[in-house]
N, C-alpha and C positions, 0 to 999 in steps of 0.2 A: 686327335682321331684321324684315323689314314681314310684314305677316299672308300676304300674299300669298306672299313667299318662304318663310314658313313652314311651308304649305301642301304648296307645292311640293318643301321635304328632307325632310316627311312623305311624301309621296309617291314620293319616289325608294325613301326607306329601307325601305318597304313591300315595293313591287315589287324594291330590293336581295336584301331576307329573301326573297321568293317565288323569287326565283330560286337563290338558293343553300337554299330551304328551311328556312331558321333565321331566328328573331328576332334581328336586329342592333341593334337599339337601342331602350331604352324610350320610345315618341313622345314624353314628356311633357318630355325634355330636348331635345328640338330647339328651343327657344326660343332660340336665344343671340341676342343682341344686337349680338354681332360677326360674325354670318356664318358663314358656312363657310370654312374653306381646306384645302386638301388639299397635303401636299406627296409629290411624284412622282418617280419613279426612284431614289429610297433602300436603302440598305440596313440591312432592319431587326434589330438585334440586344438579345436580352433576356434573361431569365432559362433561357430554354429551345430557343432555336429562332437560328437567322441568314437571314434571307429577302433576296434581292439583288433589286433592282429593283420595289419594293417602292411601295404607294399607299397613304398614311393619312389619311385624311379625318375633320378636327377644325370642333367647335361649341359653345361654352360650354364651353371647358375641358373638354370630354367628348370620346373618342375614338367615331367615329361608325363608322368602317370603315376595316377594313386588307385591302388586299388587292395585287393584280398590277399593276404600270405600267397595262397596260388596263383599270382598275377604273372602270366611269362614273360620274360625277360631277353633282351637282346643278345645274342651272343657275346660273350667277352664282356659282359658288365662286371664290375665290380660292386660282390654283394656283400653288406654289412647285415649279418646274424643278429638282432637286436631285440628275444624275447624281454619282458620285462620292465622296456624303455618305453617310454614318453616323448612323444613328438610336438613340440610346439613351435607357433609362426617364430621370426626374429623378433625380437622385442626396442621398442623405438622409446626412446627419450624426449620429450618433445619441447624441451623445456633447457639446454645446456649454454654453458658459458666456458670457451676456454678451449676450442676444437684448435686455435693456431700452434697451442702446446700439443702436436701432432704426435710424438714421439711419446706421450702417456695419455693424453685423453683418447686417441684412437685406439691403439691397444687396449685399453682397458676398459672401454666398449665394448670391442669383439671378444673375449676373454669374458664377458660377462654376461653372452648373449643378445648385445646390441646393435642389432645391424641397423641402426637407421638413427640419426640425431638430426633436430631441428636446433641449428645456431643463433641467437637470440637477440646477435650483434654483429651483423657485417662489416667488412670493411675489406678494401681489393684483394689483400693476397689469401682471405678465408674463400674468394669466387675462383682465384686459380686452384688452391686444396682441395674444392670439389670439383673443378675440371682432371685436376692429375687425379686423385680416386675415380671420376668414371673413366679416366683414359688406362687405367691400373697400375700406375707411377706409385702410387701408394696406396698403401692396404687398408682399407680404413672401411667406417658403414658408411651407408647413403647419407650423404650428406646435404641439408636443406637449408641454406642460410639466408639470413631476413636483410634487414639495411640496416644502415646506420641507427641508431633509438635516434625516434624524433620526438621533441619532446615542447614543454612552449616556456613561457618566461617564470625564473623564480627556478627551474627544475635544479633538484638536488644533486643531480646528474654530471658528476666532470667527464666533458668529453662527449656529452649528446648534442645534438642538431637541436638548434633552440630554432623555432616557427614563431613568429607574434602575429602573422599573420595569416589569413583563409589563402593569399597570393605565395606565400613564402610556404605556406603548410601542402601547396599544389607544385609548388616548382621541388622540393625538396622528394614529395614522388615520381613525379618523371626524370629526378636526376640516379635516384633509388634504381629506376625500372633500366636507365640507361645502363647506370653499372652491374647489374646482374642480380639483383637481390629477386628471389623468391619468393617474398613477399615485404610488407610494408611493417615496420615495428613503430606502435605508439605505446606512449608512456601517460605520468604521468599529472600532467600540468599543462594539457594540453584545451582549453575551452571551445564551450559547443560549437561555434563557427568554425574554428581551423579546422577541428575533429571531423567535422560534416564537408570542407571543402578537401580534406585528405581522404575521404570516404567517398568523394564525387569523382576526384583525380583517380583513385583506385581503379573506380568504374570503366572511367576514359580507358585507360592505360591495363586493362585486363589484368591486376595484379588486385591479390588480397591481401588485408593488415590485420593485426593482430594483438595484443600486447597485455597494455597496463589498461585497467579499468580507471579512467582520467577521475581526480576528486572532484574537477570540473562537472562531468556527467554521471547520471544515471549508467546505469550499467543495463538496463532495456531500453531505454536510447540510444546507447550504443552499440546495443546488438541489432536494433533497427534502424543504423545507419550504416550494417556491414560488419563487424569487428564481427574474426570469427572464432578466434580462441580468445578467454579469459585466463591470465596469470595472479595465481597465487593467494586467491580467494577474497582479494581486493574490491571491494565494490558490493560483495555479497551481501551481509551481515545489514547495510542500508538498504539495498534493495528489497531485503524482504522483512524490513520494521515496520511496524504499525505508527511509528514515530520518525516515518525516514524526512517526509517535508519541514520537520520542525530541527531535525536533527542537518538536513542540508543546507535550511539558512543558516546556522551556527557556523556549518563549515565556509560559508559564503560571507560571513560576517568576521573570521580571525585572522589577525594583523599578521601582516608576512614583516619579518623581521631581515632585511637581507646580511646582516651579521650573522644572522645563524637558519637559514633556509631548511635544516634539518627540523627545527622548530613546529613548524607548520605542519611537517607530515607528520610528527608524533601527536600531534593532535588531533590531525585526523585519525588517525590508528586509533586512539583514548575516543573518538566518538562513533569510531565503527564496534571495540568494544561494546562499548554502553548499549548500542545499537541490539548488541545479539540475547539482552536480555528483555526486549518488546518484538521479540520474532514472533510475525503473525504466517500461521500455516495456509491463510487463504492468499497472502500475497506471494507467499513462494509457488501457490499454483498458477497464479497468476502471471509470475516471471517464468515460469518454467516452459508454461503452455506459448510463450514469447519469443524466448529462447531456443524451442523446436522449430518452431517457426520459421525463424528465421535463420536456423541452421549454424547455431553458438555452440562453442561447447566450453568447457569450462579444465583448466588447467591448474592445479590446487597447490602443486608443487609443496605437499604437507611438508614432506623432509626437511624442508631451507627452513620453511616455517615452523616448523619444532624446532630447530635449533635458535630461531629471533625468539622463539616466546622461554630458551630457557638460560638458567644460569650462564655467564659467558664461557666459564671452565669444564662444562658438563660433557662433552665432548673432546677435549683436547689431547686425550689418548688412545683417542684410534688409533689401533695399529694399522686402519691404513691409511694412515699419514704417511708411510712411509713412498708409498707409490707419488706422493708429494713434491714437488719443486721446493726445496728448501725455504725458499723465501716466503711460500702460504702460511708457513706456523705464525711468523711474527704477524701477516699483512692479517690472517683471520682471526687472529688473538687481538689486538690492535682494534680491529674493524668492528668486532663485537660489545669492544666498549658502549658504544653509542647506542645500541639497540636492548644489550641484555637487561632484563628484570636484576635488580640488586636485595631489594627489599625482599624478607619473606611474604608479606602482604601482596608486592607487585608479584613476586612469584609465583603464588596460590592465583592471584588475577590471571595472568598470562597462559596461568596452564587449561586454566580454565575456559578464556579466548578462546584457545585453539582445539579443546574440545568441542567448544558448540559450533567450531567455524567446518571442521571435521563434519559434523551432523547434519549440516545444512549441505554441504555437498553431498553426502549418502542422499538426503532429503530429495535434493536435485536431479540425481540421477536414477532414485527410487520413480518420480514424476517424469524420466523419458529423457533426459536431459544426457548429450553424452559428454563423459569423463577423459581427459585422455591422462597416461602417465606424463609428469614431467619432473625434473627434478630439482632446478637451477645451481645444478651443479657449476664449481668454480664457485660457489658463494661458500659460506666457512664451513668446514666440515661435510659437505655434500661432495662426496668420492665419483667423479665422469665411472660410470659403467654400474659400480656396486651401487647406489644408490637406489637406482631404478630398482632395484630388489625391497630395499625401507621402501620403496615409494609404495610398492605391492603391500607389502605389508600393513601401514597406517592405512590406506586404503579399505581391504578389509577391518582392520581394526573401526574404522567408522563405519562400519557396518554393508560395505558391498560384499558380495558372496566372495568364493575366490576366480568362479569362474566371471564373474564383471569387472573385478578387477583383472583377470587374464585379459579380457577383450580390449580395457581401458590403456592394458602395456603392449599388445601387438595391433591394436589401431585398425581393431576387428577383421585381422586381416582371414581371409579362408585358402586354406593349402589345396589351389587347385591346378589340373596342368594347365603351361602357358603362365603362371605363374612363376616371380624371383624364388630361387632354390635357398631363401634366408631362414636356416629353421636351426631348433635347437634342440638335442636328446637331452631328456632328462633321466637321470634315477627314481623318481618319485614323480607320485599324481599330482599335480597341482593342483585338480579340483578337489585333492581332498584337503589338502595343505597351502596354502601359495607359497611357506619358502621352498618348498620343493622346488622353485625356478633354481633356488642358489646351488641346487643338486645336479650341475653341469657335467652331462658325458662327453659330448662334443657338441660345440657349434661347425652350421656348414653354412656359409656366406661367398660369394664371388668364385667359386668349384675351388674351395680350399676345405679340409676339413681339418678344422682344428680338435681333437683329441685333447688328453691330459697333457703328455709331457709337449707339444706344443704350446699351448696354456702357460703352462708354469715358465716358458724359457720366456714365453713372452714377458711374463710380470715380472720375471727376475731383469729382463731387458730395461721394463720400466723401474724397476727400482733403482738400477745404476741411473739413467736417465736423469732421475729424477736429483739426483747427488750433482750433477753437470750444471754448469752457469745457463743463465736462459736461455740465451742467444742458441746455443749447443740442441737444450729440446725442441729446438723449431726446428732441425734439421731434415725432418723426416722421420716416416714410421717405415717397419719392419716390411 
């Protein structure tokens, strides 16, 4: 943008505010270097509101103003004619594994409508990835990455931060906060004390944690010791039994085998089972009215979990596998050994699991509780970008509308000026439909708009990528 035009959407934006009486945008962001574009005749839909016919006017990745089809416009903007279309915020993942494969998990986020991932496992060179993305070295969504998984003794975990103790579970935060993480990741094997002295460290150290719902704890103990997201429905299913105290000594009473560590957690899995058939509706208000409280929300990541509760081969011809690093087929075909139901009996069980685990989050979030999208992708058959669309989908499938599952996948964001310019045109309602998200016209993120055939070159990018030796897809995205 020349001085001259800069001048001039200072000037609009002025007289915009005088006329409507409000300050619409801080001048200091009108600088963008791409211009202006406004697109026109939308309809806008967001955490609060649905406006049809609708004007948004973007500049530096900032939303400048939203307002009516008649909304005037700066000179020289660039306007996108858009009856027909669907405006929704960017849509966040909150829940990903596998953001240092940059060269396909990042594209195929943005391409999907993802401008925002929460990384689930830090480590240095994922805190430089999010520095070159906000320096614009790489094109990628916002990216939010946690610490290392801390986890405590016994964890099934290769490659976590083991803590045995309240001193080693506080120093292992402040080393967390020194290196950059965003927040604090705990797992699961972590016991009440270390849990509560990483929960005290957080405090100190103004950083929040988040993670695995420990089999150690309660999962409203540890949403009133701070934890602020729940993953993967972990914890649920005992919290809110009528049988949870008889059902935690059991898990307090079985023999940790360290030949086979995995052991132990399938057991607890088989007692959180059993669990969801003494589900009592007065403790889930009881947890829920807990868990507002103290400001929890819950991460269900149903998608990964539909895939552990089904056959191992049920999934292994996605076609989009193909956007894939060649060595996922073997490592998730492999890897599912260990968790899939075999049995028709275990199968008929498992599916069954994960419907009533489904219900009790609907349950959750019916009682005020909020839901966010997550997916854990990088785990088997869970596709970085497409995913977050299944996640939408089971979602409603257990029973949220489509418009709470919209809020649960853009993280109730509202498109207002002064606002990131991360939004996504759709072909279709989402609120009448949610796959209508997979009905992408264009995403607009960081003042790029990507269109169709930007899109497709992208994933045609990631599919050669994906055919390249590792090393090759860490090189960088587009």
């Amino acid at each position: 943008m020349t001085d001259t035009t800069r001048r001039e959407v200072l000037g609009w934006l002025a007289g915009l505010g005088a006329a409507a009486g409000i300050g619409l945008f801080a001048p200091g962001h009108a600088s963008a270097s791409v211009g202006v574009t406004a697109l026109r005749g939308v309809t806008l839909v967001d955490s609060s509101r649905v406006c049809p016919n609708a004007t948004i006017v973007l500049a530096d990745n900032k939303i400048l103003a939203v307002g009516s089809r008649d909304l005037p416009l700066p000179r020289g903007a660039t306007v996108l004619d858009l009856p027909g279309k669907f405006v929704i915020p960017g849509l966040w993942d909150m829940h990903v594994h596998g953001s240092f494969l940059d060269r396909v998990t990042l594209p195929l986020c943005l391409v999907n409508g993802v401008t925002g991932i929460r990384e689930m496992w830090g480590f240095p060179p994922l805190y430089e990835l999010r520095a070159r993305i906000d320096r614009g070295e790489v094109f990628g969504p916002r990216l939010v990455v946690g610490s290392s998984i801390i986890d405590g003794p016994h964890s099934t975990l290769p490659g976590a931060l083991i803590v045995a103790t309240p001193d080693e579970g506080r120093q292992a935060v402040r080393d967390a906060k020194t290196q950059g993480a965003d927040f604090v990741k705990v797992y699961s094997y972590l016991d009440r004390p270390t849990l509560a002295a990483i929960a005290d460290e957080c405090a100190r150290q103004d950083i929040t944690f988040a993670g695995h719902c420990s089999n150690h704890v309660a999962l409203g103990d540890a949403s009133s010791l701070g934890q602020r997201t729940f993953e993967h429905m972990y914890g649920l299913p005992l919290a809110t039994s009528s049988q949870e105290t008889e059902l935690r000594q059991r898990i307090a009473d079985l023999p940790l085998d360290p030949a086979d560590p995995f052991a132990w957690f399938r057991q607890v899995l088989e007692l959180e089972r059993r669990a969801t058939s003494s589900h009592s509706r007065n403790k889930a208000v009881q947890l829920a009215r807990l868990l507002r409280r103290n400001g929890s929300a819950l991460v269900p990541t149903m998608v990964a979990m539909r895939v552990y509760s089904s056959p191992a081969d049920r999934f292994e011809n996605d076609p989009r596998m193909k956007y894939m690093p060649a060595f996922y087929r073997d490592l998730w075909r492999d890897g599912l050994k260990r968790w899939a139901p075999v049995t028709p009996q275990e199968i008929r069980e498992q599916a069954e699991f994960f419907r009533r685990r489904q219900e009790q989050v609907a349950e959750m979030h019916e009682l005020g509780v909020e839901v966010l999208v997550g997916t854990d992708a990088g785990n088997p058959y869970v596709f970085s970008g497409f995913s977050v669309h299944d996640e939408l989908e089971l979602l409603v499938e257990a029973g949220l509308s489509p418009g709470a599952a919209l809020r649960a996948g853009t993280r109730g964001t509202r498109l207002t000026p002064g606002g990131e310019a991360n939004l996504v045109v759709l072909d279709g309602n989402p609120l009448k439909d949610i796959r209508h998200t997979q009905r992408i016209h264009a995403v607009l993120t960081r003042g790029r708009v990507l269109g169709s055939a930007e899109r497709q070159q992208m994933l045609a990018d990631v599919e050669k990528a994906a055919q390249e030796p590792i090393g090759a897809v860490r090189a960088g995205c587009c």
